[in-house]
N, C-alpha and C positions, 0 to 999 in steps of 0.2 A: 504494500500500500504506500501511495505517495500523498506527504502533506504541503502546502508551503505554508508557512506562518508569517508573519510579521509581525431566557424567557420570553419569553413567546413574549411578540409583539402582534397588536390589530392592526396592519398594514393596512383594512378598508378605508379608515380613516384619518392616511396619510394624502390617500385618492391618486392623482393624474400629476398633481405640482409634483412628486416627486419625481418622476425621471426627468424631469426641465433642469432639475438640483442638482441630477445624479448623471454627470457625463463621463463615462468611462478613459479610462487613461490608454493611452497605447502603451505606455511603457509597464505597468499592471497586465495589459490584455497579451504582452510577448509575455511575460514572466507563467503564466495560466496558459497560452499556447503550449509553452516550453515542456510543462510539466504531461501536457495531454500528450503529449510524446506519438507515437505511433495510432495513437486512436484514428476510428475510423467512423464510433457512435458513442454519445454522449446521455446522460443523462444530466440536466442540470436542476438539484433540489434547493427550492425553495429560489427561485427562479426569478423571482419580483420581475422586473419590468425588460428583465434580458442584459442586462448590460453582461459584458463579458462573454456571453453565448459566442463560441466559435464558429464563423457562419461558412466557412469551406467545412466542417463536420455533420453529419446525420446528429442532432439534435432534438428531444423531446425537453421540453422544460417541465418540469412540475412547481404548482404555485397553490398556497390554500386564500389568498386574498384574491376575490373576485376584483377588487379594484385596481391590483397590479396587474393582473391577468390583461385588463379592460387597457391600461394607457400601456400595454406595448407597442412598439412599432410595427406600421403595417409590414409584412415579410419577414417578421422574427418566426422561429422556432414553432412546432404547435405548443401547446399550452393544455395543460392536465389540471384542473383543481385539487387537489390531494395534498396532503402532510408528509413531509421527510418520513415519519412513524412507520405509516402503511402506505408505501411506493405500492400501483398497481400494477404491478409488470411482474414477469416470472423471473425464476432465478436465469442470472448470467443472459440478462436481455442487453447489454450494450459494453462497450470497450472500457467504458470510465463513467463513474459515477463522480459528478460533481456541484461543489458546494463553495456558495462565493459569500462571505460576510455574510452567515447565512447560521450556522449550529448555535450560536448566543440566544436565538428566537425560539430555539425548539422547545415544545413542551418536554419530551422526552430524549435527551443527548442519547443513551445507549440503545432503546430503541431505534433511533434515527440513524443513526451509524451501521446498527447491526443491518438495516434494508439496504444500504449505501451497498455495503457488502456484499451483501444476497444478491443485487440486482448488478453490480459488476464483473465483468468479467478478469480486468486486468486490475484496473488499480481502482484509492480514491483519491480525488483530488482536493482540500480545500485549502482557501483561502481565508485566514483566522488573524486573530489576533493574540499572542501571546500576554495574559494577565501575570504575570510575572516581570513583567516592562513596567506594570502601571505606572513606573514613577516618571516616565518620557514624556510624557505632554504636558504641557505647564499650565493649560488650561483643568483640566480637571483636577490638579496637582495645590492649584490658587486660589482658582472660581468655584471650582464646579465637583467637589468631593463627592456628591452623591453618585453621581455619573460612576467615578473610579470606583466609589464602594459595590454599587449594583455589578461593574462589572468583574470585579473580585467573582462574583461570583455565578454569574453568568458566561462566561466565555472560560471554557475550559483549556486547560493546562497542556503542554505539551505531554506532559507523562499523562495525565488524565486520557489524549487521545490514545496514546501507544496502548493502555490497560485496552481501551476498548476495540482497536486497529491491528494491535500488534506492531511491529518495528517500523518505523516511520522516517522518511527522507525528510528531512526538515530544512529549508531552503529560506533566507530571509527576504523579503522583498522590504526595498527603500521606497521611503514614500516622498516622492520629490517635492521640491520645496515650491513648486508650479504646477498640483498634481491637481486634474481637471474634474476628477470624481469629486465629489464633495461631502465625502464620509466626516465622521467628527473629527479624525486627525491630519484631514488633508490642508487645514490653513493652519497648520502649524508656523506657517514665516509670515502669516500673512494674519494676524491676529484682528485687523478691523473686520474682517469677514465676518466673524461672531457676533458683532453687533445688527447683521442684517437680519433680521428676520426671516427673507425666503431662504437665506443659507444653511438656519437653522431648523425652518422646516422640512428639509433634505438630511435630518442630524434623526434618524428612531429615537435617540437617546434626550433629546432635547424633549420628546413626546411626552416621556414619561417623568418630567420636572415639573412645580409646580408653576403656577406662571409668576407667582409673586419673587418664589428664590429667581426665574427666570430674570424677571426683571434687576433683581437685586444685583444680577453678575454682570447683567449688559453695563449697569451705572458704573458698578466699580471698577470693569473693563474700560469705560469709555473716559474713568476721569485716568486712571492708572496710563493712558494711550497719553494723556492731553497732557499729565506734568512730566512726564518722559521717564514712570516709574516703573512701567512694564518693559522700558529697553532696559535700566537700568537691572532688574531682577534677570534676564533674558539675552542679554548684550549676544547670545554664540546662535541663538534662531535668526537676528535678522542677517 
């Protein structure tokens, strides 16, 4: 099985703005070719709106949010309603099973993996986040603790996946400092981005904050930016 590193969310109710949020990186989408290595057919769980779907591969995407389903691009992948949990395809239906910023939503991690499994033939592929980094973004790090608390414990561990994978290729991916997707860590150099609103609507993470602490971080982001205390704390991001 191959991984690259670097709770269930209600996706309906992020709707259509998010893929306008969420533009895929090319240098992300070679890193995620790389690893599909020899495929020839794809599964991609938890599929949201496609991004990353490698479009020269046989592709089924599976998605449980009808709204992500609803704002793909015309000529994406087909599209499956269903859960990582219970994939509907038989065993050893496709070359690679894969999963983009995607197992932190699962209701069930070992369930979800264990189908990954089942239903691939050669490898799995995902694209994760290592919680043992937490301390790397200085926004969740200054502002926004609840963020890095949830995900302590939501986004599993590299040994975490090996228990459930077995031996794991563990590959890093750099998240450039111009990087076009707009996950929570991608404005890392670019700290007024957090202040925008539709930026943060492209953030799952941002979803589940209250609006008031929400607001409390933009202030303190926005005066920290204005007396030059956020270069000051930060001087090696810009």
């Amino acid at each position: 099985m191959t991984t690259i590193t670097a709770a269930y969310m209600n996706y309906d109710a992020l709707g259509a703005g998010y893929r306008r949020a969420r533009v895929p990186d090319p240098r992300i989408a070679r890193r995620i070719n790389e690893a599909l290595g020899d495929a020839l057919s794809v599964v991609n769980v938890g599929a949201g709106t496609g991004a990353y779907e490698p479009r020269h591969l046989e592709v089924v995407a599976v998605e449980p949010s009808a709204a992500m389903i609803a704002a793909r691009s015309p000529g994406s992948a087909p599209a499956i309603k269903a859960c990582a949990e219970s994939l509907p395809f038989p065993e050893a239906s496709f070359d690679v099973a894969l999963g983009v910023l995607t197992v932190h939503h699962w209701r069930d991690l070992d369930a979800g993996l264990a189908e990954m499994c089942r239903v691939a033939r050669k490898r799995v592929v995902l694209l994760t986040w290592d919680p043992e980094f937490d301390d790397a973004l200085w926004l969740t790090v200054h502002y926004v603790p609840r963020i890095r608390e949830r995900d302590r414990i939501n986004y599993p561990t590299m040994r975490r996946l090996a228990s459930a994978l077995g031996e794991l290729s563990v590959a890093p991916v750099p998240i450039p400092h111009d990087c076009s997707d707009g996950f929570l860590g991608a404005w890392w150099r670019r700290p007024e981005a957090y202040l925008d609103p539709d930026v943060r609507a492209g953030i799952s993470s941002f979803s589940r904050v209250a609006p008031d602490e929400t607001a409390a971080l933009v202030e303190r982001l926005r005066r920290d930016l204005e007396t030059g205390e956020w270069d000051r704390r930060s001087p090696a991001q810009r």
